[in-house]
Structure formats: structure tokens, C-alpha cells
N, C-alpha and C positions, 0 to 999 in steps of 0.2 A: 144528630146525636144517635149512636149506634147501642147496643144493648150494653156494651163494655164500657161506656161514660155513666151510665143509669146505676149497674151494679157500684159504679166506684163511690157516686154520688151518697149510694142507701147504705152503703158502709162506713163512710164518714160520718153521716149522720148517725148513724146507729154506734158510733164508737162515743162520737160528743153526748147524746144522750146518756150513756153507758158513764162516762168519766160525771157527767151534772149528777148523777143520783149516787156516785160514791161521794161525792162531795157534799152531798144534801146530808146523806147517810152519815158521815162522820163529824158534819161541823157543830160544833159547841151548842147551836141554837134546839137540835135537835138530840143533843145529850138527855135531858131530863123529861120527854116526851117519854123515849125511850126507857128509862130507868123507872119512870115509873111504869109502863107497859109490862116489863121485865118484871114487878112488882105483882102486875096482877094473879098471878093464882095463889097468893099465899097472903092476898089480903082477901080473899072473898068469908062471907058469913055462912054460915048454915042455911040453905033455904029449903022451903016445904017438899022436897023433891028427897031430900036428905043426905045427899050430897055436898060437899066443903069438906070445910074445916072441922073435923073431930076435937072435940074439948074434952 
């Protein structure tokens, strides 16, 4: 196995990893993790630091 089998090997893998986490990243299951993450800086409280949310 010469260094030109090695790189071809680390780049296939590194493309299928690449396409598993677009896929992770857009399927349905991981919609509403997301959405609410998206959520978080506009649900935070006021804390002793007094920093947040102005009322």
C-alpha cells in the first residue's frame, strides 16, 4: 500500500463522515433539539449577574 492508496482511503472516509452529519443535521429527529437550542437566548431569565432579559 503506497501513500496514494492511504490518502484516497482518508478521503473517502472523511467525505462519508462529512455526508452522516449532514444527514444527522437535517433529519426530522434532530428538528426539535434544534429549535429549541435556537430558542435558547430569548428564553433565558434575569440572573444575579443582571444580565438577560430586560422587563
Amino acid at each position: 500500500m503506497d501513500i496514494n492508496t492511504l490518502r484516497s482511503i482518508v478521503t473517502v472516509v472523511a467525505f462519508t463522515v462529512f455526508i452522516a452529519i449532514v444527514l444527522w443535521a437535517y433529519s426530522d429527529r434532530s428538528k426539535a433539539a434544534f429549535d429549541r437550542a435556537a430558542r435558547l437566548p430569548f428564553d433565558e431569565e434575569d440572573d444575579e449577574t443582571g444580565y438577560g432579559e430586560r422587563k
